[in-house]
N, CA, C and O atoms as a GROMACS GRO file, in nm:
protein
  512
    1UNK      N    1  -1.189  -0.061   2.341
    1UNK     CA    2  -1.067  -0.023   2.270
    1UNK      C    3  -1.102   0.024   2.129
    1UNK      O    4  -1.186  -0.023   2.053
    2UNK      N    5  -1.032   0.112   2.115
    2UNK     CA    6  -1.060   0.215   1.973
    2UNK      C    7  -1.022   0.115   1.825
    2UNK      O    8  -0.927   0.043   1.855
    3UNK      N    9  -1.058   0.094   1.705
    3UNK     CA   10  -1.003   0.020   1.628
    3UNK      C   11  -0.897   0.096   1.586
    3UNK      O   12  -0.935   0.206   1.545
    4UNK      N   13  -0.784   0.079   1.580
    4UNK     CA   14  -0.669   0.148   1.507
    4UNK      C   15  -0.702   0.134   1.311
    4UNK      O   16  -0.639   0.202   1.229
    5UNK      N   17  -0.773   0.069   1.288
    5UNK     CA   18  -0.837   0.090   1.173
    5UNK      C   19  -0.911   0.253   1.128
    5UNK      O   20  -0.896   0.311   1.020
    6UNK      N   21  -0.978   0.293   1.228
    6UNK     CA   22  -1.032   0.414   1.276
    6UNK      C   23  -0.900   0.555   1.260
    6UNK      O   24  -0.941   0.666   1.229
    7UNK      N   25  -0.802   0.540   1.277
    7UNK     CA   26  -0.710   0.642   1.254
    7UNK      C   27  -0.636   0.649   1.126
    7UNK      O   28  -0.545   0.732   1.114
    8UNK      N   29  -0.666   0.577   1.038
    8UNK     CA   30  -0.611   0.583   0.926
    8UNK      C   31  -0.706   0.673   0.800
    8UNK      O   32  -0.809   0.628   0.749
    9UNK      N   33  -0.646   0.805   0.766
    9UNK     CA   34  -0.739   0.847   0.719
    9UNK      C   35  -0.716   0.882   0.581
    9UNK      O   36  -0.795   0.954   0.522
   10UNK      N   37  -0.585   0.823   0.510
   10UNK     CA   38  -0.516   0.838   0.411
   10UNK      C   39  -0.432   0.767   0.344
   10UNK      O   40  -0.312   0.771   0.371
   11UNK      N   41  -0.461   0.720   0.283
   11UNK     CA   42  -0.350   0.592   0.218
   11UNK      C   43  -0.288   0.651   0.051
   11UNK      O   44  -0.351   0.719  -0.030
   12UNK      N   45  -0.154   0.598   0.041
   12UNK     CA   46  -0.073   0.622  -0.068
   12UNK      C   47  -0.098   0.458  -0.144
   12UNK      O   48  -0.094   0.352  -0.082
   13UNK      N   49  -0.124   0.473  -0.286
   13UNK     CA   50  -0.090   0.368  -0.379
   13UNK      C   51   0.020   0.348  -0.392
   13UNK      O   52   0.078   0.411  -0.304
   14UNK      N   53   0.081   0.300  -0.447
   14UNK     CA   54   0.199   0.296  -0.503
   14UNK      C   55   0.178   0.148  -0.611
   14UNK      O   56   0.176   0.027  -0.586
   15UNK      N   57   0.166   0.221  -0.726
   15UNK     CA   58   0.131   0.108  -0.826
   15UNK      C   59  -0.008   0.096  -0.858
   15UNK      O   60  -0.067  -0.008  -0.888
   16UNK      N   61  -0.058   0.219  -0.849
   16UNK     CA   62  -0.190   0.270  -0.864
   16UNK      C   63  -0.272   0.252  -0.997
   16UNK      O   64  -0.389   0.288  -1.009
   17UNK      N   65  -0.206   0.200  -1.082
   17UNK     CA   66  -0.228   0.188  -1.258
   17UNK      C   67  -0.236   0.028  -1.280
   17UNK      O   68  -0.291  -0.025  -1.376
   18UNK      N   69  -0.172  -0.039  -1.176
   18UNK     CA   70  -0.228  -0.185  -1.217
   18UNK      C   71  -0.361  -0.236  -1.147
   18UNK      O   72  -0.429  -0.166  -1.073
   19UNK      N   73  -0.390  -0.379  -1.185
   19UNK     CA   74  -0.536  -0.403  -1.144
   19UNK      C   75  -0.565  -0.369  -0.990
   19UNK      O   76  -0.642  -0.286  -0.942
   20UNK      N   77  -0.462  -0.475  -0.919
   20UNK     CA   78  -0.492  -0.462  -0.754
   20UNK      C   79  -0.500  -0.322  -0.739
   20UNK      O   80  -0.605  -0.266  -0.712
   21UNK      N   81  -0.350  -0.239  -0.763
   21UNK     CA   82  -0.368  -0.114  -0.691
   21UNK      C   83  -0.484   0.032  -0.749
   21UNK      O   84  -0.509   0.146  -0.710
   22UNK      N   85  -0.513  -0.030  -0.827
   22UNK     CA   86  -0.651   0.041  -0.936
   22UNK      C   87  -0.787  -0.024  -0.802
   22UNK      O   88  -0.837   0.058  -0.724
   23UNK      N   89  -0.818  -0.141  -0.798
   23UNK     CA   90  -0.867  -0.160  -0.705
   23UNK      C   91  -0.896  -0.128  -0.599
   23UNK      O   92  -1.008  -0.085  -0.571
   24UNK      N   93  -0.784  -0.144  -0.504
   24UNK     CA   94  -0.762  -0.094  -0.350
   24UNK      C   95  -0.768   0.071  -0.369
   24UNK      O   96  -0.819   0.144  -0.285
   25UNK      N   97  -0.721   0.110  -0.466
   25UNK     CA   98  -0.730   0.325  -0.410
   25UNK      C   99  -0.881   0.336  -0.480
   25UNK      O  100  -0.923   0.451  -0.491
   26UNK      N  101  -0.953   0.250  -0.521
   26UNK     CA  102  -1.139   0.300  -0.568
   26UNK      C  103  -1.196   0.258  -0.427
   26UNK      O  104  -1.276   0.335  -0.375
   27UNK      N  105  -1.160   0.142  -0.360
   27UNK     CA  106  -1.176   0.091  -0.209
   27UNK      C  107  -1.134   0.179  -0.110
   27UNK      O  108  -1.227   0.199  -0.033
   28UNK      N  109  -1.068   0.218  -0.091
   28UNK     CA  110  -1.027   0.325   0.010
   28UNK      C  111  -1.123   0.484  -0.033
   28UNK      O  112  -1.174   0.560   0.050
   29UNK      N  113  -1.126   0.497  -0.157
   29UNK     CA  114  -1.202   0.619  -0.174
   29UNK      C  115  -1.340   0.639  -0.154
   29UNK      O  116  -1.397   0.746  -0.132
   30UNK      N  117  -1.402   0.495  -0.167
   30UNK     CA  118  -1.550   0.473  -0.131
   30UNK      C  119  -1.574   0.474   0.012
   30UNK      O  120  -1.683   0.488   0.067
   31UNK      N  121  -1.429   0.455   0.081
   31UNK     CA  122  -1.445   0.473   0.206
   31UNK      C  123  -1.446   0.566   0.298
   31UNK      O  124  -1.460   0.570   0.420
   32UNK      N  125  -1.423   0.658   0.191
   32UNK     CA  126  -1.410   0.835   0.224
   32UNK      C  127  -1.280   0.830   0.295
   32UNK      O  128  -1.292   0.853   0.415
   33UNK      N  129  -1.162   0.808   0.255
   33UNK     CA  130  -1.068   0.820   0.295
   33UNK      C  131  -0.940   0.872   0.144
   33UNK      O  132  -0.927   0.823   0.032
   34UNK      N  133  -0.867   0.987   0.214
   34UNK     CA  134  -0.799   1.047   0.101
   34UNK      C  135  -0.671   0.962   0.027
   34UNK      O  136  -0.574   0.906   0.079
   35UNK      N  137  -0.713   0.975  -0.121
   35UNK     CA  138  -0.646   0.864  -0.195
   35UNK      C  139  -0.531   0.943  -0.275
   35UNK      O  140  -0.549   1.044  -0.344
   36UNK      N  141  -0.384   0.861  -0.245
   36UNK     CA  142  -0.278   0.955  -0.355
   36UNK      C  143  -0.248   0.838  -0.415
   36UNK      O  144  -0.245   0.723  -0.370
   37UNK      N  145  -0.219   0.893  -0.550
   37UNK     CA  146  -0.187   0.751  -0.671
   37UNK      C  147  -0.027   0.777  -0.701
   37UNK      O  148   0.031   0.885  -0.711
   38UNK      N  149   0.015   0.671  -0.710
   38UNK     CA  150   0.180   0.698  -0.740
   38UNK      C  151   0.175   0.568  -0.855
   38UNK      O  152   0.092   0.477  -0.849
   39UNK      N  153   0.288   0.579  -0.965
   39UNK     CA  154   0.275   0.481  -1.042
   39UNK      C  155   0.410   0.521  -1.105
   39UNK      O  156   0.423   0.643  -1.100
   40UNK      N  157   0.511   0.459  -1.160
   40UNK     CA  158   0.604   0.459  -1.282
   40UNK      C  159   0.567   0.605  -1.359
   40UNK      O  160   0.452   0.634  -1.391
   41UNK      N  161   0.670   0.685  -1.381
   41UNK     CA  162   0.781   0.670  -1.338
   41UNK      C  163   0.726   0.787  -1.190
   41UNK      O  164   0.657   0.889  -1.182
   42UNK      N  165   0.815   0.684  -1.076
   42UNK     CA  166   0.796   0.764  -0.974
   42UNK      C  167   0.800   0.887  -0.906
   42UNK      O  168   0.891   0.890  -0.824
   43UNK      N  169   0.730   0.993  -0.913
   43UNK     CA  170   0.745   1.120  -0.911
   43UNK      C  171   0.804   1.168  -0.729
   43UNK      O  172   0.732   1.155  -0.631
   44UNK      N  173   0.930   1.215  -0.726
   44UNK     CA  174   0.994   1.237  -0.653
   44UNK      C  175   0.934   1.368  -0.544
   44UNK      O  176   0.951   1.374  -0.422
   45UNK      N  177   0.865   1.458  -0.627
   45UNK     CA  178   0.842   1.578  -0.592
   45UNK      C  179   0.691   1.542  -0.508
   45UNK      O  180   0.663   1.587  -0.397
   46UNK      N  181   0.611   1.460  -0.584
   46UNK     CA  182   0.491   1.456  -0.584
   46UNK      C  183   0.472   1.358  -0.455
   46UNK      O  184   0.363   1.352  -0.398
   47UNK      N  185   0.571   1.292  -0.420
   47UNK     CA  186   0.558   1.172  -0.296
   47UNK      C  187   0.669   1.246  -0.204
   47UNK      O  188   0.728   1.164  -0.134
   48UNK      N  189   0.705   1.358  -0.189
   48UNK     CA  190   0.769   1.449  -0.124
   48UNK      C  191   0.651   1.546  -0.058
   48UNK      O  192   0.674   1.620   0.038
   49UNK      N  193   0.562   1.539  -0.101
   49UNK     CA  194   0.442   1.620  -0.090
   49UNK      C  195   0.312   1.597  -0.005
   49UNK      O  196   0.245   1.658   0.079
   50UNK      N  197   0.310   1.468  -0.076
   50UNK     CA  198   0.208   1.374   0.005
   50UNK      C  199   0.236   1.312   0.065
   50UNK      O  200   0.174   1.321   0.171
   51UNK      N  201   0.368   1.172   0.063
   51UNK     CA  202   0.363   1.057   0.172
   51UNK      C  203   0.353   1.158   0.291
   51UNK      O  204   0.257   1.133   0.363
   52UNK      N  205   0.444   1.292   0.339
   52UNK     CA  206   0.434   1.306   0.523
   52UNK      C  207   0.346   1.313   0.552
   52UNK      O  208   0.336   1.334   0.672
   53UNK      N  209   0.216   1.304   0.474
   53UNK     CA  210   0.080   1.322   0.510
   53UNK      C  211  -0.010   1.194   0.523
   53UNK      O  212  -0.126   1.195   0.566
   54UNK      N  213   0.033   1.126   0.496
   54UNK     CA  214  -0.011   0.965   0.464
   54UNK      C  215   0.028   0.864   0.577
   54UNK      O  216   0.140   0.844   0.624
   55UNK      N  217  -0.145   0.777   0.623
   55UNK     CA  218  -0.126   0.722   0.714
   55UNK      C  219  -0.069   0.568   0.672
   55UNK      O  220   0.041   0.535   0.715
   56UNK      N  221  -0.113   0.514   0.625
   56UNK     CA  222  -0.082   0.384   0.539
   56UNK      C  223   0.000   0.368   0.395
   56UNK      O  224  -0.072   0.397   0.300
   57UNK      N  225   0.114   0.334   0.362
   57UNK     CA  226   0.142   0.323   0.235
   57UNK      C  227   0.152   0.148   0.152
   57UNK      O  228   0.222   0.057   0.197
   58UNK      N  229   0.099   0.140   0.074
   58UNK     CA  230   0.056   0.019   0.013
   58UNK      C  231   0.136   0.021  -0.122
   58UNK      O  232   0.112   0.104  -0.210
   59UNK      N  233   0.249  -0.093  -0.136
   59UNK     CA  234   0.298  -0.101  -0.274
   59UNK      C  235   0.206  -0.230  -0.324
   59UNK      O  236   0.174  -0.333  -0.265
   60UNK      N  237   0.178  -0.180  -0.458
   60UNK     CA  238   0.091  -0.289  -0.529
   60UNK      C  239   0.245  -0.276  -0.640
   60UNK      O  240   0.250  -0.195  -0.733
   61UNK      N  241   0.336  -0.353  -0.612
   61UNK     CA  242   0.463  -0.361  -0.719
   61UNK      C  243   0.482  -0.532  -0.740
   61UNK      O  244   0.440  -0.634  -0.686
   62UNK      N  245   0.554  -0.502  -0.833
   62UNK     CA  246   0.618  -0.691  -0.862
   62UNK      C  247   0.712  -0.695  -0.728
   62UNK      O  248   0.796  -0.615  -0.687
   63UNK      N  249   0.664  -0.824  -0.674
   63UNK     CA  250   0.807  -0.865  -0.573
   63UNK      C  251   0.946  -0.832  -0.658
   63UNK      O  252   1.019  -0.754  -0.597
   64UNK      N  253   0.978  -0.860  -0.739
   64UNK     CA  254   1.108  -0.802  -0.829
   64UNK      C  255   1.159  -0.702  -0.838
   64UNK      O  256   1.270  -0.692  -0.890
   65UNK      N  257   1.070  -0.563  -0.773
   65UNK     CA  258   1.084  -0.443  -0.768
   65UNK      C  259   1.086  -0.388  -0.604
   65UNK      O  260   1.111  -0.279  -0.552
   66UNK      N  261   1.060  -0.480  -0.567
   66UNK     CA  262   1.097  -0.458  -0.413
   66UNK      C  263   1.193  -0.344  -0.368
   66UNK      O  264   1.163  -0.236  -0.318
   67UNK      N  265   1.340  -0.406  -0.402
   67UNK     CA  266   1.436  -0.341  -0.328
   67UNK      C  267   1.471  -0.210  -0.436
   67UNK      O  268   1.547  -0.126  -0.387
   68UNK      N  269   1.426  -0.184  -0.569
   68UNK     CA  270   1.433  -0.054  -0.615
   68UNK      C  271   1.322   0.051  -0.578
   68UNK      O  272   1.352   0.166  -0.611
   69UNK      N  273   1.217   0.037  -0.524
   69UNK     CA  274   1.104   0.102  -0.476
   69UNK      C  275   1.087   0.156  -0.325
   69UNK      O  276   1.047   0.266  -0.287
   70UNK      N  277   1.133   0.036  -0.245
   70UNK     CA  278   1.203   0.125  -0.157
   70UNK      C  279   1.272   0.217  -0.124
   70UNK      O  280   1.202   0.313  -0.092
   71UNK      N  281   1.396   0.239  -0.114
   71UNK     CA  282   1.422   0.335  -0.106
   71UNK      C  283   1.374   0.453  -0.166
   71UNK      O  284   1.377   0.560  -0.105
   72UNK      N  285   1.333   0.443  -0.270
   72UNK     CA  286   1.236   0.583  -0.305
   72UNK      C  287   1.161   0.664  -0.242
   72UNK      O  288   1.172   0.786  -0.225
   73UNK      N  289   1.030   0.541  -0.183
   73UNK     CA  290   0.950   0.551  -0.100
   73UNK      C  291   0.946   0.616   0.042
   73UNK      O  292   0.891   0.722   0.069
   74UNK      N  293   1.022   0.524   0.140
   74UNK     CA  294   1.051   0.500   0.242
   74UNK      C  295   1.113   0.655   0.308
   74UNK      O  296   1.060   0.702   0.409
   75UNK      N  297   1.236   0.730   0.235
   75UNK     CA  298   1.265   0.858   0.318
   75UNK      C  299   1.162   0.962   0.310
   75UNK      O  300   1.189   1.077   0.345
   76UNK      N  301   1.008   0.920   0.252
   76UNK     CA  302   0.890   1.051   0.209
   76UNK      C  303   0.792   0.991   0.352
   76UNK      O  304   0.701   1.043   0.416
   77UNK      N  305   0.834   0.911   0.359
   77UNK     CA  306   0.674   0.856   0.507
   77UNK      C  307   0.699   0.930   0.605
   77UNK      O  308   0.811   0.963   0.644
   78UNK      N  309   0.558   0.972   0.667
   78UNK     CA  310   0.572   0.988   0.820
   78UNK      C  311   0.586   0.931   0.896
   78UNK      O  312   0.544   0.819   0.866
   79UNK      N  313   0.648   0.932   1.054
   79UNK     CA  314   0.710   0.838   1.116
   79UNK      C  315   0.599   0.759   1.201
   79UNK      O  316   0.547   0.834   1.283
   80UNK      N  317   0.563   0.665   1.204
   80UNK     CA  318   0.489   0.587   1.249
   80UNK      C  319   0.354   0.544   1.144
   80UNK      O  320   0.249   0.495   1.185
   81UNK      N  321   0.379   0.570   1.030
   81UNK     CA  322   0.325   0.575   0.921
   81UNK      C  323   0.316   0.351   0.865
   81UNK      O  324   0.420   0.295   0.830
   82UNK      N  325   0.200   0.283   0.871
   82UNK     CA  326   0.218   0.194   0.812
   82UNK      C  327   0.238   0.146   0.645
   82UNK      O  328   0.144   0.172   0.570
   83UNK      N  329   0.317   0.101   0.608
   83UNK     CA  330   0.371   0.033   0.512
   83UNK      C  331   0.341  -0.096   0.508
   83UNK      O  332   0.356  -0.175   0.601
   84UNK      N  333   0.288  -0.126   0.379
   84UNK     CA  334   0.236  -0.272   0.348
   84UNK      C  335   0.268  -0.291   0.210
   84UNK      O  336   0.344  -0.210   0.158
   85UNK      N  337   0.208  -0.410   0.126
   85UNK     CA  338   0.232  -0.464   0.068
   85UNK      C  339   0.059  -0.581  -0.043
   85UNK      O  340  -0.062  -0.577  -0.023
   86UNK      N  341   0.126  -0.645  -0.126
   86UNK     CA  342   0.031  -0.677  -0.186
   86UNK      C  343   0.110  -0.855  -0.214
   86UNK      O  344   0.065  -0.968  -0.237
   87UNK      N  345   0.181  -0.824  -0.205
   87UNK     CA  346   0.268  -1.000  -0.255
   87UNK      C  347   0.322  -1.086  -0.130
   87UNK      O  348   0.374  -1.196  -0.144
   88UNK      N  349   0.302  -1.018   0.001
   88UNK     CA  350   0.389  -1.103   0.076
   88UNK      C  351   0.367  -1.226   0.112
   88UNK      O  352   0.434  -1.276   0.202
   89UNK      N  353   0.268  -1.296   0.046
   89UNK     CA  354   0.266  -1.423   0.089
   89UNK      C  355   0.412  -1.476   0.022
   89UNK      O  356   0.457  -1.567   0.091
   90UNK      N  357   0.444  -1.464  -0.022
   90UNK     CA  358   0.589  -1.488  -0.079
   90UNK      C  359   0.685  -1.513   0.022
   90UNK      O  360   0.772  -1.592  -0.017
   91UNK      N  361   0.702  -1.466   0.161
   91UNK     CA  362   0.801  -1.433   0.249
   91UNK      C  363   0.863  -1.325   0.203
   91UNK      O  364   0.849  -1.230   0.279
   92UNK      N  365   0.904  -1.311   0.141
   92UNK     CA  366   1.082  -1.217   0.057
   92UNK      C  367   1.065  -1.040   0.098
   92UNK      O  368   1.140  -0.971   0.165
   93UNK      N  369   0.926  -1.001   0.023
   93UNK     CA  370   0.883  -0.865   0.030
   93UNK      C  371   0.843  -0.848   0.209
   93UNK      O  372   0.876  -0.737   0.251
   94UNK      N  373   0.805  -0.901   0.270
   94UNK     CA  374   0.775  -0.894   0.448
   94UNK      C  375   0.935  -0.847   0.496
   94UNK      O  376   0.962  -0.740   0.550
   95UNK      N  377   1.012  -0.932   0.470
   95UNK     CA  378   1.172  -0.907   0.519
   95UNK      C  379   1.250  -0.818   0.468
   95UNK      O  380   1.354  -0.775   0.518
   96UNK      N  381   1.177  -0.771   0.309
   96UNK     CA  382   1.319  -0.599   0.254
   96UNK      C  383   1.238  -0.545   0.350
   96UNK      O  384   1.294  -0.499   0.449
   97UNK      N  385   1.072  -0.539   0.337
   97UNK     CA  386   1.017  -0.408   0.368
   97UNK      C  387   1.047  -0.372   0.567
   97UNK      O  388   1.032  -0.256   0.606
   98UNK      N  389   1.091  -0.494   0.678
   98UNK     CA  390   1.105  -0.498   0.738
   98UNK      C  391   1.249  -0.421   0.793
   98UNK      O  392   1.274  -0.352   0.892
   99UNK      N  393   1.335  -0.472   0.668
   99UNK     CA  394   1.487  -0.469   0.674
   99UNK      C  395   1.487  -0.275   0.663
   99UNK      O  396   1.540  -0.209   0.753
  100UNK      N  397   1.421  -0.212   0.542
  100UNK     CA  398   1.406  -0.095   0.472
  100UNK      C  399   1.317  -0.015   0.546
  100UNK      O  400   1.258   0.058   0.466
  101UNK      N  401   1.281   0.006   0.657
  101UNK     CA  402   1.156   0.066   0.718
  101UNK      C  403   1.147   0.039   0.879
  101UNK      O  404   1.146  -0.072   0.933
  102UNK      N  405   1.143   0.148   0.933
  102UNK     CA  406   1.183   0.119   1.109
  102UNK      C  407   1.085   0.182   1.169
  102UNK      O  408   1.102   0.277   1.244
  103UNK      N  409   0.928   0.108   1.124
  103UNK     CA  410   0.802   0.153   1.158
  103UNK      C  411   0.766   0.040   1.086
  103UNK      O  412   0.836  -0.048   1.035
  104UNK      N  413   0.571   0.066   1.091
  104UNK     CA  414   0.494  -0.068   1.164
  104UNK      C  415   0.484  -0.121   1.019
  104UNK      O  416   0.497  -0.039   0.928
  105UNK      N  417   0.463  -0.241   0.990
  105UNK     CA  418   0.513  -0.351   0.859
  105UNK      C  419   0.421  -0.412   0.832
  105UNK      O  420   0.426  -0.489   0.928
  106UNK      N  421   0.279  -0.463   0.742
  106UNK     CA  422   0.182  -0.544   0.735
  106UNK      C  423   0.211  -0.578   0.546
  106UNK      O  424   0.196  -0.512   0.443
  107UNK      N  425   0.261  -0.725   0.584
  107UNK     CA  426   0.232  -0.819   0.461
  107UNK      C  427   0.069  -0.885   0.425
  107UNK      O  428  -0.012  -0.956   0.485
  108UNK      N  429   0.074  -0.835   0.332
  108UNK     CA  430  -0.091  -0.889   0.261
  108UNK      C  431  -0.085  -1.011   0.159
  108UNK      O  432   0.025  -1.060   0.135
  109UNK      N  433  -0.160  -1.043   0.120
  109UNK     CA  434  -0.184  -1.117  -0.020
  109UNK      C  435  -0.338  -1.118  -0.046
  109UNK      O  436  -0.414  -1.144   0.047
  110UNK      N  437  -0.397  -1.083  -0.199
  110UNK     CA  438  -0.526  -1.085  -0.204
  110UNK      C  439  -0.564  -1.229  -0.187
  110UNK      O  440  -0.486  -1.323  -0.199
  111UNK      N  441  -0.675  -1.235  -0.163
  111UNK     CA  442  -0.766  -1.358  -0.132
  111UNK      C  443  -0.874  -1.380  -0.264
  111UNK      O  444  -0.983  -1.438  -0.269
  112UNK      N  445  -0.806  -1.318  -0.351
  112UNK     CA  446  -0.879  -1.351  -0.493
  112UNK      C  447  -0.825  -1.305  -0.634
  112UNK      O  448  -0.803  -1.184  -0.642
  113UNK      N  449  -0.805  -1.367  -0.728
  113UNK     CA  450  -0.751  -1.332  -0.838
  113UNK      C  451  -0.749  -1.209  -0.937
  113UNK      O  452  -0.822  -1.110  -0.948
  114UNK      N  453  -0.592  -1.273  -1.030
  114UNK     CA  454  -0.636  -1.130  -1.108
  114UNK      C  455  -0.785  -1.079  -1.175
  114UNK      O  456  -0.829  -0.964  -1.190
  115UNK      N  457  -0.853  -1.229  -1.215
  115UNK     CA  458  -1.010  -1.199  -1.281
  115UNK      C  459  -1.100  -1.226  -1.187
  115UNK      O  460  -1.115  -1.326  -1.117
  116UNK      N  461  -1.193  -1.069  -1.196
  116UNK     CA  462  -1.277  -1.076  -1.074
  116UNK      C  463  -1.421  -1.118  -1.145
  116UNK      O  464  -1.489  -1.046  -1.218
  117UNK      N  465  -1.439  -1.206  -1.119
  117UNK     CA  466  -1.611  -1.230  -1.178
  117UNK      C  467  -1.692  -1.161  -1.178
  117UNK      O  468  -1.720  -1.157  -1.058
  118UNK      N  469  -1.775  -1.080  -1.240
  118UNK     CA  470  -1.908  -1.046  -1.225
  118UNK      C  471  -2.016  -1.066  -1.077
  118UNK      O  472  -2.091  -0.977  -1.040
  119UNK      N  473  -2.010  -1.122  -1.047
  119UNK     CA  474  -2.124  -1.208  -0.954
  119UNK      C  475  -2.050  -1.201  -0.838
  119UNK      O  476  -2.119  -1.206  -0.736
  120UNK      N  477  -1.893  -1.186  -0.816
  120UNK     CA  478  -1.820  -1.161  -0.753
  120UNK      C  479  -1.810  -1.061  -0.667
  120UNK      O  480  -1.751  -0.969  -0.723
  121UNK      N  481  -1.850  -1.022  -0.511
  121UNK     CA  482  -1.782  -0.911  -0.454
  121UNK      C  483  -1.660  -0.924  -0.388
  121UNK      O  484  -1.671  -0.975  -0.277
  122UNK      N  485  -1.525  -0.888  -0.432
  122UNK     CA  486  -1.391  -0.906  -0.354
  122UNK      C  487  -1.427  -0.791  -0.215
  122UNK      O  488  -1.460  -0.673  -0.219
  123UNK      N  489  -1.403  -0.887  -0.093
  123UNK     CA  490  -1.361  -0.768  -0.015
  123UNK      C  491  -1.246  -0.759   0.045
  123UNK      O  492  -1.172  -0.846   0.000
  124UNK      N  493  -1.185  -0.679   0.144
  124UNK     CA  494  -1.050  -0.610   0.154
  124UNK      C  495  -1.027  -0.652   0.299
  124UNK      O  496  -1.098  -0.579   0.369
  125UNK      N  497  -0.971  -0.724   0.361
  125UNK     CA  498  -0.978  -0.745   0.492
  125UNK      C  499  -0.834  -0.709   0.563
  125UNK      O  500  -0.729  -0.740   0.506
  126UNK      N  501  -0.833  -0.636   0.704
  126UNK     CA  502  -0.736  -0.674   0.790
  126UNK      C  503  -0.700  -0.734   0.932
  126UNK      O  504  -0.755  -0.716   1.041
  127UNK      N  505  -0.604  -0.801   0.901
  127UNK     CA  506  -0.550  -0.848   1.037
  127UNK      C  507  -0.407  -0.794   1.144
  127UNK      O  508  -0.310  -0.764   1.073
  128UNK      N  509  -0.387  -0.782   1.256
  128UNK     CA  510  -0.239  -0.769   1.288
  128UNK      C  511  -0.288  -0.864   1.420
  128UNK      O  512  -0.206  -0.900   1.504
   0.00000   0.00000   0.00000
């Protein structure tokens, strides 16, 4: 069986200017996979452009910003396009983004802090 990891050949930031999502789009780019940065204030035209092209979209946002970021987001994806997240260990952000999005849903949480040590390699893991 093929890894469905394997078909993803493009991921959207969203929140591309803070640490995590500064992180994850240098991670995806080392992976030779095409990186679009979205950040405050959200450019309408510019995620009109790119999300239909985008296999994965990743908000690195405050859970607090949840339900204003959505909808932004969400009418630019392609359809079968995954949507994830960076806070859902929380519960809260798993259920807008579930509620807001009628395609495939993956809640994350990093497995290591905002300060990354030196000596430190964070890596990026997935599960479904």
């Amino acid at each position: 069986m093929e890894c469905e990891f394997n078909k993803i050949h493009s991921v959207a930031i969203v929140g591309s200017r803070g640490q995590m999502g500064g992180f994850l789009a240098l991670t995806a780019e080392r992976a030779g996979m095409m990186v679009y940065r979205f950040d405050t204030p959200l450019d309408q035209e510019k995620m009109a452009r790119r999300l239909p092209d985008t296999d994965l979209v990743i908000l690195c946002i405050p859970v607090t910003v949840m339900d204003d970021v959505l909808p932004v987001v969400i009418p630019h994806m392609k359809k079968g396009a995954i949507l994830s997240d960076v806070g859902s260990v929380k519960g809260r952000p798993v259920q807008q983004m579930i509620r807001a999005y009628n395609g495939p849903v993956v809640g994350t949480h990093p497995l290591f802090g905002p300060v990354i040590p030196t000596d430190f390699n964070p890596t990026v893991g997935s599960c479904r």
